[in-house]
N, C-alpha and C positions, 0 to 999 in steps of 0.2 A: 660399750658400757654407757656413756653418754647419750646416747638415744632414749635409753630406760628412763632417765629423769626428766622429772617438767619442773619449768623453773614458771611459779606462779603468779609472779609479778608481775607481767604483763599479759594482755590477751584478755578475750571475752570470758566470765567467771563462768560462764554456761558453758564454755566448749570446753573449757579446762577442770570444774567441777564432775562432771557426769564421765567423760572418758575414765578420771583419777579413781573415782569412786565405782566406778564398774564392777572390775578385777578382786576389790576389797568386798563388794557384794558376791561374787562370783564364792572366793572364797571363806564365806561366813554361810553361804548357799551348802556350801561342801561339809564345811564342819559342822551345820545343823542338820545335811543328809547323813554326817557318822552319826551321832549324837539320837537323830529318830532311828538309826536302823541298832545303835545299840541301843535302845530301847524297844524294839520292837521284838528285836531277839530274846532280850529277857523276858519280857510281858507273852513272848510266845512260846518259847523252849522250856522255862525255868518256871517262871509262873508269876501270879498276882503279890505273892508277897517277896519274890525278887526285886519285883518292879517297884514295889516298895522300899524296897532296903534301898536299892541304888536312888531315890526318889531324895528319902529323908537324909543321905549325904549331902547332899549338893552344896546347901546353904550354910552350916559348918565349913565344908573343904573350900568353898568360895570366899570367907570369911579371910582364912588364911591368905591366899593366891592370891587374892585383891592387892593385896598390898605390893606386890611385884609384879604386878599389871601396871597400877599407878606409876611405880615408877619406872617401867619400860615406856609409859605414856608421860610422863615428865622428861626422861632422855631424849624422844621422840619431837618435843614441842624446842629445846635449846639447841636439837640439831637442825631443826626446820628455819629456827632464826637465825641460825650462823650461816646455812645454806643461802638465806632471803638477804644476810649483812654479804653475802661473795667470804665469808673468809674461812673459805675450804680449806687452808693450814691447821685449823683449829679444832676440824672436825675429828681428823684421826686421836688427836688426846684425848678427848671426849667417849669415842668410841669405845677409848683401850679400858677408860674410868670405867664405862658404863658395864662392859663386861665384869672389871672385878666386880662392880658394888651389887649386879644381878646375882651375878655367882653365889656369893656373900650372904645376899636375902635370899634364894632363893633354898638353901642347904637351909638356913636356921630356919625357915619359916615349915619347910617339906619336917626339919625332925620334930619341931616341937608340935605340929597336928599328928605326927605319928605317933608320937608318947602321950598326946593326951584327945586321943580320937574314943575310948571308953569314957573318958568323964563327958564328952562333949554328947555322947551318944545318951547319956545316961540326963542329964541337963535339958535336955531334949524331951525329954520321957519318950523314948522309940518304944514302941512294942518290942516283948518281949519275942514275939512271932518272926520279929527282922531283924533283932540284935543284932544276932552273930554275923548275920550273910552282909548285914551294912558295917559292921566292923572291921569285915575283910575287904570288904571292896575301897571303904574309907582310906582304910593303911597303904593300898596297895594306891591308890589314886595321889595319895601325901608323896609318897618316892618319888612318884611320878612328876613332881612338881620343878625338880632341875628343869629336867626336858623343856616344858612348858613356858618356863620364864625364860629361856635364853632363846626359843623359838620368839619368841614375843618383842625379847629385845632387838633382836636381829630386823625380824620383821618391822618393827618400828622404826628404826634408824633408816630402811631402805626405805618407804613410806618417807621419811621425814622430807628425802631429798628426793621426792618423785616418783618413785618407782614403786607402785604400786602391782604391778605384773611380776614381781619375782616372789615376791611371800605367798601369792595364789598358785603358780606352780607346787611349790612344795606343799602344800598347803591340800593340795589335792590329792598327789600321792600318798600325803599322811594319813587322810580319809578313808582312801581305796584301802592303802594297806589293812588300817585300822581294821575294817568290816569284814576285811578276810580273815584279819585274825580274831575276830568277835564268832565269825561262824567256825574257825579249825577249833575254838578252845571254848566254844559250848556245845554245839553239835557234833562235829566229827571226835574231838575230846573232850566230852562232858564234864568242866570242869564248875560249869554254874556261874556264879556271880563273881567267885573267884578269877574264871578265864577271862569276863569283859574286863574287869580291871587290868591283868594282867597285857591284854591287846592294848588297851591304853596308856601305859606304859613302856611299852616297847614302842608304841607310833611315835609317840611324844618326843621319846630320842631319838630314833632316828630320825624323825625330823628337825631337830635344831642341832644334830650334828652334820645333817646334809646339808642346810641353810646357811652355817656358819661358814663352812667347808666352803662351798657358793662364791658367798661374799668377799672370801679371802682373795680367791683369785680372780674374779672380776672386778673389785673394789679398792681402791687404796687406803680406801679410810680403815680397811682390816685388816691389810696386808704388813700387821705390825710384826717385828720381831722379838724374841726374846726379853732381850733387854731394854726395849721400850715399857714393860710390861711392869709398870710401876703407879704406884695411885698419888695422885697430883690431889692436894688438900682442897686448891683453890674451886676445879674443877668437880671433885668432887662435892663442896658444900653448894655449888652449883646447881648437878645434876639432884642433891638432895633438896634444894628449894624450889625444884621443878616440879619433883616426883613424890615427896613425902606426902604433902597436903593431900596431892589425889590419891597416894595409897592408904591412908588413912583413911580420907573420904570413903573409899572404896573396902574398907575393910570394916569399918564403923555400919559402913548401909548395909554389910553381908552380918553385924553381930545383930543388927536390928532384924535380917531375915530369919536369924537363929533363933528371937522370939518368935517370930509369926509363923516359924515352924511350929515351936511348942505348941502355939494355937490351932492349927492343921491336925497335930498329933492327939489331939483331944477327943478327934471325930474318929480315929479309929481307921484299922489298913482301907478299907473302902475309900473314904477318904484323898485319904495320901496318894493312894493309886489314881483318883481319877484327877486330885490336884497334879501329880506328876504330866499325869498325859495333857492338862489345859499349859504349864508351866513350859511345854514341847513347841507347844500353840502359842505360846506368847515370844518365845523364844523367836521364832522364825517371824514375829511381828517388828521384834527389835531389828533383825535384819539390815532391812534397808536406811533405816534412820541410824540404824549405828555407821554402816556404811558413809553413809552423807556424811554422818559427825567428826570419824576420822579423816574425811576428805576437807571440810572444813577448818579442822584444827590445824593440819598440814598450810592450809592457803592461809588463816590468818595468822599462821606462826612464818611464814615465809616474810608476807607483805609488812607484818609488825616491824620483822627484820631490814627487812628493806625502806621504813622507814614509808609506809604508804595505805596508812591505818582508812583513807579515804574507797579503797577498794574491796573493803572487807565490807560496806554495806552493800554495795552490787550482790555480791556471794550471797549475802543474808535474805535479800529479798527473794532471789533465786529457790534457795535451801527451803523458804515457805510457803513458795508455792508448787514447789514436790512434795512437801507433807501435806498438804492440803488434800490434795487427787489423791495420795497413798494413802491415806485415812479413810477416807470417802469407800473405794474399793477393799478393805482390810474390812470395813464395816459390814457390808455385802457380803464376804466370802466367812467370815466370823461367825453371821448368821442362818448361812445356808446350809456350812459347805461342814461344819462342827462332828457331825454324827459320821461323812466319810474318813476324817480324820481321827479319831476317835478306835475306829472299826480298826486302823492301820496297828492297832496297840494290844485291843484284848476285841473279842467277840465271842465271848461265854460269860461273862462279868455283868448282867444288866446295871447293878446300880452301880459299879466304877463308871458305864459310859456314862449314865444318867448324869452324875457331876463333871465327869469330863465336859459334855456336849457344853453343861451351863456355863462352867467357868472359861471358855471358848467363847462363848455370847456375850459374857461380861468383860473380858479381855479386849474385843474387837471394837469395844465403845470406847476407850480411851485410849486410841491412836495417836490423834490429835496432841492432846496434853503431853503424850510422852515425846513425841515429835519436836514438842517446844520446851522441856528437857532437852534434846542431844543439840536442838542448832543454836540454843542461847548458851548450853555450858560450853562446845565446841568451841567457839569463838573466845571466850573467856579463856578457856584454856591456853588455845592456839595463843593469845596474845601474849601469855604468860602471867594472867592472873590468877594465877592456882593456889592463892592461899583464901580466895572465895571457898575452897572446896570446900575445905571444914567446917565454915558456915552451912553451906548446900547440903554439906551431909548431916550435919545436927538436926537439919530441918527435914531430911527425908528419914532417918532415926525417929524424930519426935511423931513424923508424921505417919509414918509403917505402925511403928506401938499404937499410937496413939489411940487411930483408927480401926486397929483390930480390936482395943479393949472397947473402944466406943459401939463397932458393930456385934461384936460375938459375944461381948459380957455384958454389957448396959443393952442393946437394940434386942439379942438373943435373936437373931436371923437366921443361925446356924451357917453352912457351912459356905454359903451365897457370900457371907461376911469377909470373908478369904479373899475373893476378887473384888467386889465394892472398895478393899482397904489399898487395895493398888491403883484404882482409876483413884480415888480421893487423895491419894499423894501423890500421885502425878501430876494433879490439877495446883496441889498446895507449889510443890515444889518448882512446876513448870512456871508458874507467875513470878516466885521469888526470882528464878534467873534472868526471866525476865523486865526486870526492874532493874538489876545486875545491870544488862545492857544497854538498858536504857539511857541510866545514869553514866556509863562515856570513861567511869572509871579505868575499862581495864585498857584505853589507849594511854596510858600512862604506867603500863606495868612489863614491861618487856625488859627478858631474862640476860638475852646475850649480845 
């Protein structure tokens, strides 16, 4: 059991960043090969306005989950500094907290998108061509959401204290499974938009019932009984001062995506379709800087703890000059490589690929920026400055609207205006955190 963990306080921030961060890239590798291959299924078995339906969900149903992301990532950051303080006594009440308060959000958050996935659908202006198929996929993706956040939590606590190799296992099989059951219940059982949903909700559980299951018996900190299984106030306003800010942050930037949907939704299924397929593109760009970022959060939420704030700027220089070369190459493969990836989704649709290709071009040019995003808010986090979030998120809200009214209603660029609005908040929001860091603030903000 102790081998799985790395304790990040000591040691080269190179040999201990990049091994951490592997595993965490490995499986985000996995979950955006399910992710393309259900997409690739609908866009080929089902068709052009499947791929739409399942498109124009996204940013609505992320709206919701975000918020039990942040705080499996607020859990994740005061178990890494009790890990980084040595006071492993402290961890298992924490854990036992974190499970009810996920549990908790994750039921109210899963029913209230399920009862109001028609208004949200409708606020949206969806084509009436994708309504239906996206109102089924939505509801069924909403259930889906226990699963999901208690996979999350899990996996973040194990992350918190090292071990970044057990949530990629699971992680992988939820994948495999996933794509088997994307092809039993479109193809072998044509059940359409309906069956991808359906495979995702079933992976989702069994994977954070496997993972839980897992951690119970190799782990002490979950090997709780019954009657430990009580919610501690102190602990919880804790775990809520860790995590709310960033679920919020995170739920606030996905209500700001639910406008720049509407904007998307203006040009019509062609559109939306080939915005989905760049969105696939961008997805797998976020990758490896999310990777880092979690790997980061983890080391400066330990060293905070451990009271060794002087170490975290080693990490930092490190973490920027891997964005640097991953930007550089992302730019190259963004430009070249747009139309093979593209072909992986539809190849009878000329003008879906047509915007696909471009918003893939446009995407691969602000790497960089978004790079300096994950490794300045990382750090911030990790240290336990998470109530910057809702500054950070006001500003990437202000700056998503902003900039889609500025290019698509005032510039009339048309549908180019979609990705322009993402590299120019990237760029706004990527300075603000970095001034964040600058200023030294968040060594003075640590949680536990």
């Amino acid at each position: 059991m102790k081998k799985k963990q790395m304790d990040m306080t000591q040691g080269n921030p190179v040999k201990i960043l990049i091994p951490f961060m592997l595993p965490i890239l490995l499986g985000n590798v996995f979950q955006q090969f399910y992710n393309i291959a259900d997409t690739v299924i609908v866009g080929q078995f089902v068709g052009a306005d499947a791929l739409a339906a399942v498109g124009v969900c996204g940013t609505p149903y992320g709206m919701f989950v975000a918020l039990n992301m942040g705080l499996s990532s607020g859990i994740g950051i005061v178990v890494s500094q009790l890990f980084g303080a040595k006071k492993e006594d402290c961890i298992k009440k924490t854990v036992v907290n974190a499970m009810i308060l996920i549990v908790l959000s994750s039921i109210l958050t899963g029913g209230v998108g399920f009862l109001l996935a028609p208004q949200l659908l409708r606020l949206l202006g969806t084509p009436e061509a994708v309504f239906a198929d996206a109102l089924t996929y939505m509801r069924i993706i909403f259930v889906s959401t226990l699963g999901m956040a208690v996979y999350n939590c899990v996996a973040g606590i194990l992350r918190a204290t090292g071990d970044s190799r057990t949530p990629l296992y699971f992680l992988i099989c939820s994948s495999i499974l996933n794509i088997v059951l994307d092809v039993v219940f479109v193809t072998i059982i044509p059940l359409g938009v309906f069956g991808v949903g359906f495979a995702t909700l079933l992976g989702q559980l069994l994977s954070a019932l496997a993972a839980f299951l897992y951690a119970r018996k190799k782990y002490s900190y979950f090997a709780f009984e019954k009657e430990e299984i009580h919610a501690d106030k102190a602990i919880l306003k804790q775990l809520l001062r860790a995590g709310l800010p960033l679920g919020l942050q995170s739920s606030t930037i996905c209500l700001s995506g639910v406008v720049l949907q509407g904007f998307i939704n203006r040009f019509g299924e062609t559109v939306i379709a080939g915005n989905t397929i760049a969105v696939k593109f961008d997805n797998i760009l976020n990758m490896p800087v999310s990777s880092l970022s979690m790997a980061l959060s983890t080391y400066a939420g330990q060293n905070i703890g451990a009271k060794k704030p002087e170490r975290i700027k080693s990490g930092y220089r490190t973490a920027w000059l891997m964005v640097f070369a991953y930007s550089a190459v992302m730019f190259l493969i963004g430009h070249t490589c747009g139309s093979g990836f593209v072909h992986l989704f539809v190849t009878d649709e000329p003008e879906v690929m047509v915007y696909g290709i471009r918003g893939i071009a446009i995407y691969s040019s602000g790497v960089l920026w978004l790079g300096m995003i994950y490794i300045n808010r990382s750090i911030l986090n990790g240290a336990g400055d998470t109530g910057f979030a809702l500054m950070i998120g006001a500003v990437e809200i202000l700056g998503r609207v902003g900039f889609a009214w500025l290019f698509i209603t005032v510039l009339k660029i048309g549908a180019e205006g979609i990705w322009y609005t993402a590299i120019a908040n990237w760029m706004l929001t990527g300075h603000v955190c970095l001034f964040r860091y600058l200023s030294g603030v968040w060594k003075k903000k640590r949680l536990a």
